[in-house]
C-alpha positions, 0 to 999 in steps of 0.5 A: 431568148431566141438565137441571133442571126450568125451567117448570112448567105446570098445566092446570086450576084448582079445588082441584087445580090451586090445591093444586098450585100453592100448594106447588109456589110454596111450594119452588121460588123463581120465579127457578128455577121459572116455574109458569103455571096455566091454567083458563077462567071459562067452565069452571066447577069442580066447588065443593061443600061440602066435607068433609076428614079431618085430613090436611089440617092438614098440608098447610095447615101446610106451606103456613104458612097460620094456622088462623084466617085459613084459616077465616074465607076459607072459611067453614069449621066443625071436624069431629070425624067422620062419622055414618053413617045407616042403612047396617048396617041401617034406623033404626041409625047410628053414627059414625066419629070421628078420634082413638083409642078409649080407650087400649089397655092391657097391650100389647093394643087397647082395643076388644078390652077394650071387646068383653069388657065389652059382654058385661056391657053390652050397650048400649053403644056403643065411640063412646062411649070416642073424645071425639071421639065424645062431643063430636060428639054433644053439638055441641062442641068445643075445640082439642086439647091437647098435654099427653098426660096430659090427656084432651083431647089425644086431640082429633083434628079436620078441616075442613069448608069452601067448596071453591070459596072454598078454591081462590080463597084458594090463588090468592091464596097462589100468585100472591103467590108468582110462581104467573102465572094465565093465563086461556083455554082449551086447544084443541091439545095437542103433543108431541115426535115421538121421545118422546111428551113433551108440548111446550107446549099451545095456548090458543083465543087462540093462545098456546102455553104451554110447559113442562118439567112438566105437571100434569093438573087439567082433573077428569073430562076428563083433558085431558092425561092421558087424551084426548092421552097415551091413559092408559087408566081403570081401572073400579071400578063393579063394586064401587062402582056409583054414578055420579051425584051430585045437589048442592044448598046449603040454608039452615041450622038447628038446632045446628052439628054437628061432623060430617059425616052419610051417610044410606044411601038405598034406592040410594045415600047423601046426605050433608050438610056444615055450613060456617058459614052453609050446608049442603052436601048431596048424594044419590050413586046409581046410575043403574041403580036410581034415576031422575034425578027420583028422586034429586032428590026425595029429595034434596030432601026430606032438606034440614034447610033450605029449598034455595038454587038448584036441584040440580046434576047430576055424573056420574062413574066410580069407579076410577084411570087406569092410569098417575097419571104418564105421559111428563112429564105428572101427573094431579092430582084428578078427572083422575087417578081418583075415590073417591066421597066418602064418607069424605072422600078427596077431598082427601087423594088431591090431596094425597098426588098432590102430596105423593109427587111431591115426594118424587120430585120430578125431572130434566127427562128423568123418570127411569122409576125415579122415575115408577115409583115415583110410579104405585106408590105413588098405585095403592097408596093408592087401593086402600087408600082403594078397600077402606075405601069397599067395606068400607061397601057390603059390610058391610050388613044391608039388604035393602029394594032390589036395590041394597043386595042386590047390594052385599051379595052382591058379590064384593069384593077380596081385600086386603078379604076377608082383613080381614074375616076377620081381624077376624070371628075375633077381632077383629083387624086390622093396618096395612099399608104406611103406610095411610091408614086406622088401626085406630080407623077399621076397628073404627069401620066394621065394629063400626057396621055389625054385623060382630061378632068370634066371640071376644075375643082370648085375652089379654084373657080373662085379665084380671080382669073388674072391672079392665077395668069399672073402666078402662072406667067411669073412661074414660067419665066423663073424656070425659063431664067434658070434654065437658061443659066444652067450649063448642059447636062454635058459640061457639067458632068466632064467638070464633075464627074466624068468617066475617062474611058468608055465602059466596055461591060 
């Protein structure tokens, strides 16, 4: 019978590795499982505000962490979804909410009813029919409710949260249960001569860390998985071309939004994500259209606050290495791949890299059926994930930069085409192969930014034109109630969880 996994050793804190350790400590009792996180204080981590999608209630739900307390230790606010500014064309925006829009009637999705009545109502919006949506746009919230009859359970939310003061909270999870912080950096790593597996890992005092299972979290240098095991990159900038960030703090001001803004810019996009006592902004673009200087400028003169500490610059690739799982090594994070922020999968790809491992979860030899079917499915998510974020650049109108004329006129993959497609005949879209991205979030997208069906699906057409305004109107006006009873985003975090002294990471 192969050997069970005894030692587990994770390079690399942040929110990888804290993620990693927090549910591995969370299934594996330290008397059967020693787990040892490596990192350095004189390596610092890439802490942003940052912005999640509602994926991430499940895995705080996993680790049994409450809801409250997790806010407080994060300096965190509710996200109900993303404004998108100016990216179909100049001066338009929508926004992309988590949850339904309406409800689908007959066996047939609302938005194709919601496509036959805004020919009689041109001016509105399908945001309009997501509470979500609406209580975004009014700067409210509540928590959802569990009984479906009432239209308050079609809340759907996420977090926004201090992604430095995250990890720290995970430390402390991790550690109370048996995670050993080693503090160091490492400088050597060996491998077994017949297999290539890697043996331990040697820090810059000498002491040399062995383990059974290593996990890569050390973010773009890729440590392990890149620079000893030589797993190539695959490169995506040729559909995603940005490849540097601008990240800076402000004050805040004005109402809490309960939601994430992305401003198109004339290369790129900025984005800004409210926690409790900040904001966290920052100005994504490429470098091949826009100066350094520039994007500062600019990034700057967007702030809603006056700024906290000067710009930090981050330079990145788009795409994946060609192997997440390769020998006895994983990679976890920025050193397995990266998807530029902006819808938020930052995350959620760190998650599903625990998650599926797992699922998979192996015998000290890694069976290569396993590791397999590890590699497939993470390639598989980010492509999916890769496709949505396309799908933004693709999908515009603009034409006041090279920029956005070569994102435009791009050739794209061909699991998006044939989306686009399918959805521009007649508004039809379908999910495949437990998709990260539902149906609500393609029509979001592709309605927001101007791709318009030539027809409604034909069973539509059928129904009687004053039903379909009736149900429509009815709709409306129930989420129009709620939300007008619901408190703002505000007051109901200073009554439920709110942080008493602003974050200072």
């Amino acid at each position: 019978m192969p050997e069970a996994i005894k030692q587990i050793t994770i390079v690399g804190g942040g929110s990888a590795g804290w993620m990693t350790a927090a549910a591995l400590s969370s299934l594996l009792p330290p008397h059967a499982v020693q787990i040892s996180l490596i990192e350095s204080e004189q390596i610092g981590t890439i802490g942003v505000g940052e912005a999640t999608i509602p994926d991430v209630i499940n895995f705080n739900a996993m680790l049994g962490i409450p809801e409250q307390e997790f806010l407080k230790a994060t300096n965190g606010t509710f996200k109900l979804g993303i404004e998108f500014v100016n990216w179909g064309r100049i001066g338009e925006s929508y926004l992309h909410p988590f949850g339904q829009h309406g409800v689908d009637m007959n066996g047939v999705d609302f938005h194709q009813f919601w496509m036959r009545y805004k020919a009689r109502h041109p001016e509105s919006e399908i945001q309009n029919f997501s509470l979500s949506a609406v209580a975004a746009k009014h700067h409210k919230f509540t928590l959802p409710e569990n009984d479906p009859r009432s239209v308050l359970s079609q809340i759907r939310y996420a977090y926004h949260f201090d992604a430095t003061a995250y990890a720290k909270y995970l430390r402390s999870y991790a550690e109370a249960r048996g995670v050993r912080r080693i503090e160091g950096k490492v400088t050597s790593v060996e491998q077994v001569p017949e297999t290539g597996f890697i043996k331990s890992v040697t820090l810059e005092s000498g002491e040399c860390i062995p383990g059974d299972l290593f996990f890569d979290c050390t973010g773009f240098r890729a440590l392990l998985l890149g620079q000893a095991l030589g797993v190539d990159f695959k490169d995506w900038s040729h559909w995603l071309p940005c490849d540097t960030a601008q990240t800076v703090a402000c004050e805040r001001s004005g109402p809490l939004r309960a939601y994430t803004v992305s401003t198109a810019k004339t290369a790129g996009w900025q984005w800004r994500i409210p926690t409790q006592h900040r904001t966290g902004n920052g100005h994504i673009y490429s470098s091949a259209f826009m100066r350094d200087d520039e994007a500062i400028e600019s990034l700057l003169a967007d702030l809603d606050g006056a700024a906290l500490g000067t710009p930090r610059k981050i330079k990145f690739r788009t795409g994946h290495r060609a192997k997440f799982w390769e020998k006895n090594c994983i990679g976890i994070g920025l050193s397995s791949g990266f998807l530029e922020p902006l819808e938020s999968t930052s995350l959620f790809l760190i998650q599903e890299g625990i998650s599926k491992l797992i699922a998979l979860f192996p015998t000290a030899d890694m069976p290569a059926t396993v590791t397999r079917e590890y590699n497939r499915l993470l390639e598989k998510k980010f492509e999916q994930v890769r496709d949505f974020i396309i799908l933004h650049y693709k999908a515009t109108q603009r034409d006041d930069s090279e920029f956005w004329i070569q994102c435009r006129n791009m050739d794209v993959p061909d699991s998006l085409t044939e989306k686009i497609e399918l959805f521009e005949e007649a508004g039809r879209f379908f999910r495949y192969e437990d998709e990260l991205f539902s149906k609500p979030s393609w029509v979001a997208v592709m309605l927001g930014q101007n791709i318009v069906p030539r027809s409604v699906d034909p069973i539509v057409n059928t129904i009687d034109e004053a039903q379909i305004t009736n149900s429509l109107n009815s709709m409306q006006r129930a989420m129009d109630t709620a939300t007008a009873k619901m408190p703002t985003h505000e007051a109901f975090l200073r009554k439920y969880a709110w942080a008493a002294e602003p974050m200072l990471s």
